[in-house]
C-alpha positions in Angstrom: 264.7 -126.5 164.3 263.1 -123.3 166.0 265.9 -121.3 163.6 265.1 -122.8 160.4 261.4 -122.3 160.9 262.1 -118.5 161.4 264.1 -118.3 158.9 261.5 -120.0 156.5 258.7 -117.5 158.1 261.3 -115.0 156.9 261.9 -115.8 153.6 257.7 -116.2 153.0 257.1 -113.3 154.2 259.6 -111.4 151.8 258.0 -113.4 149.3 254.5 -112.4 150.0 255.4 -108.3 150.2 257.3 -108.6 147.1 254.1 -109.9 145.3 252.1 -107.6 147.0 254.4 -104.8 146.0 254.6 -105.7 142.3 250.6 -106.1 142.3 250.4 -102.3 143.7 253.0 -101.4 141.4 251.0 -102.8 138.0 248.1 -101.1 139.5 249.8 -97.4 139.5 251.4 -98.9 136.0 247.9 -99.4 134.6 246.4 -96.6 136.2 249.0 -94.3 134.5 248.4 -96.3 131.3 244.9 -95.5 131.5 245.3 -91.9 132.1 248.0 -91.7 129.1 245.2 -93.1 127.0 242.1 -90.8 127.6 241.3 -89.2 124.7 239.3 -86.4 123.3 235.6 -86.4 122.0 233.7 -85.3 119.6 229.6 -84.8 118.9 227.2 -82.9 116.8 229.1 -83.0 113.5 227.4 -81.2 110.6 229.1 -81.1 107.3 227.4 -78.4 104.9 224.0 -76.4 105.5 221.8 -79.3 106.7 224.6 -81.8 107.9 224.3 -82.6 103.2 228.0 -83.5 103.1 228.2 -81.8 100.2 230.4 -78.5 99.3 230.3 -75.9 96.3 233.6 -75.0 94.6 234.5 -71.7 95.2 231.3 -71.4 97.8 231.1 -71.1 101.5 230.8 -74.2 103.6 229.6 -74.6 107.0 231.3 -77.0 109.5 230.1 -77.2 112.8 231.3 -80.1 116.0 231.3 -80.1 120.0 234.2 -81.2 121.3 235.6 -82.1 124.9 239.2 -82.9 125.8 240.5 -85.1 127.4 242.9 -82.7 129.4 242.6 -79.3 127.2 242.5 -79.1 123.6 245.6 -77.9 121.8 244.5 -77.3 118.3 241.5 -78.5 116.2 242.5 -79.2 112.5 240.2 -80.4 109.4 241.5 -82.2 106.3 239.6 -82.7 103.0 241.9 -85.5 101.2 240.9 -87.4 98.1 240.1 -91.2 98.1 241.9 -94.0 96.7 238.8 -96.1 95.2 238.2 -92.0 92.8 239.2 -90.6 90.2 239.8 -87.3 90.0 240.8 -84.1 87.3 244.4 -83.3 89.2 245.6 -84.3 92.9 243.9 -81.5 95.2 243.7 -81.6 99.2 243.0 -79.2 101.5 244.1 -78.4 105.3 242.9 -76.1 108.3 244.6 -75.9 111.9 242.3 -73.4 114.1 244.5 -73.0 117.7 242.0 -70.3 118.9 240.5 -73.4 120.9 243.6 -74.0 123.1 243.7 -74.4 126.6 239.5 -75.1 126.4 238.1 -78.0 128.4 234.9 -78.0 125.5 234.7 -76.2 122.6 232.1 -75.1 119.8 233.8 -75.4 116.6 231.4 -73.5 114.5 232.9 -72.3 111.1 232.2 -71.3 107.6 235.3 -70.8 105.1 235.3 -71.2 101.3 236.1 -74.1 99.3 239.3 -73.2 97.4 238.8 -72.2 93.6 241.5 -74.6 92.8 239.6 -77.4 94.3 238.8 -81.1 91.9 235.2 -82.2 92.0 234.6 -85.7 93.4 234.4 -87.3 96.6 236.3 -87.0 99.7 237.1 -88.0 103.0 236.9 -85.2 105.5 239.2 -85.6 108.6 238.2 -84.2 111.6 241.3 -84.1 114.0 241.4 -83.2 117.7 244.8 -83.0 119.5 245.0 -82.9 122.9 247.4 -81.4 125.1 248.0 -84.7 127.1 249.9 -86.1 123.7 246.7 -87.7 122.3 244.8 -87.7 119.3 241.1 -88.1 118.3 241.0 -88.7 114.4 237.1 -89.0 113.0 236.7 -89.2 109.1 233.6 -88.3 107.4 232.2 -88.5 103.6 232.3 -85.0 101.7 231.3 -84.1 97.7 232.8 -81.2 96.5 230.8 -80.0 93.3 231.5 -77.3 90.3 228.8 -75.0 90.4 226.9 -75.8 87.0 227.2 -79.7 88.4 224.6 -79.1 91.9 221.5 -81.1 91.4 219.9 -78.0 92.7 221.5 -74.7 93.3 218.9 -72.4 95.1 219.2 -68.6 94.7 216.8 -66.1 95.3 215.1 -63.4 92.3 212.3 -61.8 94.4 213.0 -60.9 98.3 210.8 -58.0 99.6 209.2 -56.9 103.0 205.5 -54.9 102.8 204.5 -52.5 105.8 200.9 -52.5 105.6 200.6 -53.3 102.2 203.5 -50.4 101.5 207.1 -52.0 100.1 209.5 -51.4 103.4 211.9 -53.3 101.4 212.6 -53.9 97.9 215.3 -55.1 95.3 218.2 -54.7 98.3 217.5 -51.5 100.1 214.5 -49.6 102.0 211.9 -47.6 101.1 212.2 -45.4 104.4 215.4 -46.2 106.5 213.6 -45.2 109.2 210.8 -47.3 109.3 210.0 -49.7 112.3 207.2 -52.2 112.3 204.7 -51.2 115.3 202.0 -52.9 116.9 198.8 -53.2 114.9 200.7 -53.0 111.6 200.7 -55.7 109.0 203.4 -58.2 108.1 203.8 -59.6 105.2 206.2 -60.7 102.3 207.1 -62.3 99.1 210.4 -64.4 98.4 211.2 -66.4 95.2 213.6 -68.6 94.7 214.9 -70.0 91.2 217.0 -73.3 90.3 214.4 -75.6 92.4 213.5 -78.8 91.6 211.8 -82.3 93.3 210.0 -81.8 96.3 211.2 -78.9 99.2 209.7 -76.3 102.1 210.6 -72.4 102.5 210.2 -71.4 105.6 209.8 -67.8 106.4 210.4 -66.3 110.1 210.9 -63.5 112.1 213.3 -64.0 115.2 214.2 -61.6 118.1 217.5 -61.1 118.2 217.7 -61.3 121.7 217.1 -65.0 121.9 220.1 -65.6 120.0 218.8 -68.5 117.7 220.4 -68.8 114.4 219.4 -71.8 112.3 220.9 -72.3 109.3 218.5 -74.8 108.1 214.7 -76.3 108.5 216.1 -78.9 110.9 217.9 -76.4 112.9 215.1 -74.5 114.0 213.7 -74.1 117.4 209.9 -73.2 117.0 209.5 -71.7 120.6 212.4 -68.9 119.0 211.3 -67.9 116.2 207.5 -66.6 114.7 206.5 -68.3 111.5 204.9 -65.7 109.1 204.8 -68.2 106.4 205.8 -72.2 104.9 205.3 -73.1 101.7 206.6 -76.2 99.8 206.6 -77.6 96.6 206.1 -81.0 95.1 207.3 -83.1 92.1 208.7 -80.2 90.4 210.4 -82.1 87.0 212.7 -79.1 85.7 214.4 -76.6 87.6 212.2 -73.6 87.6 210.9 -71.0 89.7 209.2 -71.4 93.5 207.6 -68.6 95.2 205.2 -68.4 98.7 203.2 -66.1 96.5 203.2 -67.8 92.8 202.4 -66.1 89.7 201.2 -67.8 86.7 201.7 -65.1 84.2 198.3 -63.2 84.8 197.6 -64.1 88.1 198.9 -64.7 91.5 197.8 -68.5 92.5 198.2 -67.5 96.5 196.9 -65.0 98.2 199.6 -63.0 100.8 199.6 -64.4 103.6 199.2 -61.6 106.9 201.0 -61.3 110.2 199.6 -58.9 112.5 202.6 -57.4 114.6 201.5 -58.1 118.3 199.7 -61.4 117.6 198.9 -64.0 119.7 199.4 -66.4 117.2 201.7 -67.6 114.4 200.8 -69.1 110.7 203.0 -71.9 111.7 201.2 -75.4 109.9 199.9 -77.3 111.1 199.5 -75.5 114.7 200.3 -72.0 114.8 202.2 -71.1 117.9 201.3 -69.3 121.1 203.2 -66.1 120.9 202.4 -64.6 123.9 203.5 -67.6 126.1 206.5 -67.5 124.5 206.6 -64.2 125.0 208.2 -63.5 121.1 206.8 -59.8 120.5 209.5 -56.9 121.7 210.7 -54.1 120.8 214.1 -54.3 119.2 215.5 -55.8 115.9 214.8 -58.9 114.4 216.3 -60.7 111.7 213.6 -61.9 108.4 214.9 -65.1 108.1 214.5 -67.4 104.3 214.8 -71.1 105.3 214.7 -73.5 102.3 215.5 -77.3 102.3 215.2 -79.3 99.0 214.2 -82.9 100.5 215.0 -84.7 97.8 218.7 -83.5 97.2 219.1 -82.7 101.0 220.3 -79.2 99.9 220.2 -76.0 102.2 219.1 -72.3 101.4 218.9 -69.4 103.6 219.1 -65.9 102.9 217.9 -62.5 106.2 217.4 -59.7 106.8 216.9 -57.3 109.5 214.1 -55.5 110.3 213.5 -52.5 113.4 210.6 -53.0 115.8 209.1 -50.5 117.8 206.4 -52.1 120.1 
């Protein structure tokens, strides 16, 4: 009896470390599962100026994303591929593989590249694909409309773009009056830009920015107020036709606004509805800063910008 109970006590305990055994073994199993699984992500996605999801034939076109692996990226590649539910003037698609993001834990994918002259108007998916170097994939697909030129509901372009030095042109029709002419403290700011082809309601903002702080916006909703000075915003409202839109609009014998004025070492901006306080955010230095055009058409959600830089001696 004593023999067959030890033998029993045997056999359940080779039971019980077998099911222990397998449980820790499906544990590493599903932990290696898991880890086989992780997979890259992606944030911040902006297609066109403005995040419009819409591209120009023949035009530059901005793409911008964050990305984290999930181990180390291997390559970051964007499709454009037509859908099945369109119609379209000839099959056209479109690929991009950019490895200069390998063997990054995050990345800034930040690029501008032109949409192929060959390209068919219509709308598209837009495939944003991440692959990982730990054998996995992040696929994310996104709505793009690729326009001819003469078919954008509003195609912003600027006619008039000059910088005044105390009332003086500094800058005029592409190039300067004096090259080597550098706004100083006391002098006067100020500027007129005019853009053609605008329509329905929009806002131009015009800024100066020190270089130094390395803010670029590329659009209105981009911009970072404690960066950047405001000399002047102006926007427009109900306009029927495509026609003309200036900060400083001319009627045909008269101008309908006066110049607006930016003292160089001011404590405060012509930002609207609060100027800004310039000398908290410490924004006057001597060094270059870029004149900056911002224009966003609110009711087409389409993107201007246009700079320049200026020399500042303070």
């Amino acid at each position: 009896m004593i023999k067959i109970k030890s033998e029993k006590m045997k056999t359940t305990k080779l039971i019980l470390a077998s099911f222990f055994a397998a449980i820790a073994f499906s544990s590493c199993s599903n932990d290696d599962s898991e880890k086989e699984q992780a997979i890259p992500t992606i944030d911040k996605i902006e297609l066109g100026l403005g995040n419009n999801e819409t591209a120009t034939i023949g035009a530059d076109f901005h793409f911008n994303a964050e990305i984290t692996a999930a181990d180390k990226i291997k390559n970051v590649q964007v499709k454009i591929v037509q859908k099945s539910s369109e119609t379209y003037s000839k099959v056209w698609s479109h690929e991009i593989t950019w490895t200069q993001y390998a063997d990054a834990k995050n990345a800034t994918v930040h690029k501008h590249f032109d949409i192929p002259e060959d390209a068919a108007e219509g709308k598209y998916d837009f495939i944003i694909i991440v692959n990982d170097q730990n054998g996995s994939t992040l696929e994310v697909k996104k709505n793009l409309t690729i326009y001819k030129l003469e078919n954008i509901p509003v195609n912003p372009v600027v006619s008039v773009f000059t910088v005044f030095i105390n009332d003086a042109f500094m800058y005029r029709k592409g190039k300067f009056s004096n090259a080597d002419a550098k706004f100083k403290n006391n002098d006067i700011f100020s500027s007129q830009v005019t853009l053609e082809g605008v329509k329905g309601d929009g806002i131009m903002y015009l800024l100066l920015i020190n270089k130094n702080t390395k803010h670029n916006p590329e659009s209105v909703d981009q911009i970072d107020f404690s960066k950047v000075i405001v000399y002047d915003v102006f926007e427009h409202k109900n306009v029927a036709d495509a026609s003309q839109f200036s900060n400083i609009p001319w009627d045909g014998t008269k101008f309908l606004r006066e110049t607006p004025k930016l003292t160089i070492g001011a404590s405060k901006d012509n930002n609207i509805p609060v100027p800004q306080d310039l000398v908290a955010n410490k924004s006057w230095a001597t060094g270059n800063y870029t004149f900056l055009v911002l224009y966003k058409n609110t009711t087409y959600n389409i993107n201007f910008s246009q700079s320049l830089e200026l020399p500042f001696s303070l």
